[in-house]
C-alpha positions in Angstrom: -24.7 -186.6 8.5 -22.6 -183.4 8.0 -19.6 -183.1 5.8 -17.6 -180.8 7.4 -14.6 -181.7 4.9 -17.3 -181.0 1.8 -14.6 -179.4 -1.1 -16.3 -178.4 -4.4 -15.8 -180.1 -7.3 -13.3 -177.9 -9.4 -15.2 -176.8 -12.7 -11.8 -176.0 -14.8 -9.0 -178.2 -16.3 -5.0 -177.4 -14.8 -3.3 -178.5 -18.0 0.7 -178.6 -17.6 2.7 -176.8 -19.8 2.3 -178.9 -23.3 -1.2 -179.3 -22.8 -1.8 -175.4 -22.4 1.0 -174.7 -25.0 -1.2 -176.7 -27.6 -4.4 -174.8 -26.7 -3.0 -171.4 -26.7 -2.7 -172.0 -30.4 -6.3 -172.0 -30.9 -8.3 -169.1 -33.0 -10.7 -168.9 -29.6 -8.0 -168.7 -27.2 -7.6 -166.0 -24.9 -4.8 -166.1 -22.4 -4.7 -164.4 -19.5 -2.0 -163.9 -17.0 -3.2 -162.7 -13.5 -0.6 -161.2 -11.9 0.5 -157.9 -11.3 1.7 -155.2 -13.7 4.9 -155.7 -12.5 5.0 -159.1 -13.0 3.5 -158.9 -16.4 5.5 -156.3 -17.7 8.6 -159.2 -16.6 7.8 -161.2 -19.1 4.5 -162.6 -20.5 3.4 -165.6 -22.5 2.7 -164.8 -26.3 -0.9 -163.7 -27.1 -1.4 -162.7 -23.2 -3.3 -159.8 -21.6 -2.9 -158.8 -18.2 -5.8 -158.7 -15.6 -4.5 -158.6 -12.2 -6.0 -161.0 -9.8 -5.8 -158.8 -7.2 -7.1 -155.8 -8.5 -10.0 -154.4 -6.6 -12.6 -154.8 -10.0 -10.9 -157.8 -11.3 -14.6 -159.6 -10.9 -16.0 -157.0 -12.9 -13.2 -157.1 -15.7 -14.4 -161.0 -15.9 -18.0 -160.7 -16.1 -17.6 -158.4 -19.2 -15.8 -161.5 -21.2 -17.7 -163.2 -23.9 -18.1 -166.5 -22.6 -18.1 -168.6 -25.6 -14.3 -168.4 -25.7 -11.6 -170.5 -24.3 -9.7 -169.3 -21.3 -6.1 -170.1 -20.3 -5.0 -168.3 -17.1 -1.7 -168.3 -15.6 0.4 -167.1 -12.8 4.0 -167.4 -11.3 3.2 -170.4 -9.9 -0.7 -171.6 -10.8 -2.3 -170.4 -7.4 -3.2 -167.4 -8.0 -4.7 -168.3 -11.6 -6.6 -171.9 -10.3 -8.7 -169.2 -7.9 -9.2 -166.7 -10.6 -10.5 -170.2 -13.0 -12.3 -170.9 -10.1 -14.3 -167.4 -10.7 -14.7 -167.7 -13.8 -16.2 -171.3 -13.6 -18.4 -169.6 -10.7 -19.5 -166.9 -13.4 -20.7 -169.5 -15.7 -17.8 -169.8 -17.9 -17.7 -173.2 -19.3 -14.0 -173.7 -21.1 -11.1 -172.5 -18.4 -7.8 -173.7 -18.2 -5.4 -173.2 -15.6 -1.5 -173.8 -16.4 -0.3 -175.8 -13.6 3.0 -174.8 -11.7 2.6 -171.2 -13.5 5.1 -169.5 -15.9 7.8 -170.6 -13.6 7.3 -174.1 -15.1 7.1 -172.7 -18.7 9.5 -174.5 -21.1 8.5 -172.4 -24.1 
């Protein structure tokens, strides 16, 4: 009958932090931290640039991405960033990564 508890299948990989440490090193990496200016301008992760999840054209910035690339998003705390990978799988991005438990669980 109906599956009124249907969830879809998530499209991207949350990676903890050794996992996405190791793939952050690669040529076609790009890592993106969604959070706020603010946030960003805290403290970043080497290699990042900043596209606020919560900016009003933050789909927009995405679709204009080259999608043969790798992506590895992050957040404070992997919440934000596992929606935003959720987008970008939506888009038809093939290779996201979301860091799981964010920068607050960043041993590097």
């Amino acid at each position: 009958m109906f599956n009124l508890f249907h969830k879809q299948i998530k499209q991207y990989s949350d990676l903890g932090a050794e996992d996405f440490h190791q793939g952050i090193q690669d040529k076609d990496a790009v890592v993106i931290d969604v959070r706020t200016a603010g946030e960003f301008n805290q403290g970043k992760l080497p290699k990042a640039r900043n596209l606020d999840m919560m900016s009003p054209n933050f789909k927009q910035q995405i679709q204009n991405l080259p999608k043969d690339k790798s992506y590895y998003l992050y957040c404070r705390s992997g919440n934000r960033s596992g929606h935003a990978c959720a987008m970008m799988t939506d888009l038809g991005f093939e290779k996201v990564y979301n860091l799981a438990g964010g920068i607050i669980s960043w041993p590097y």
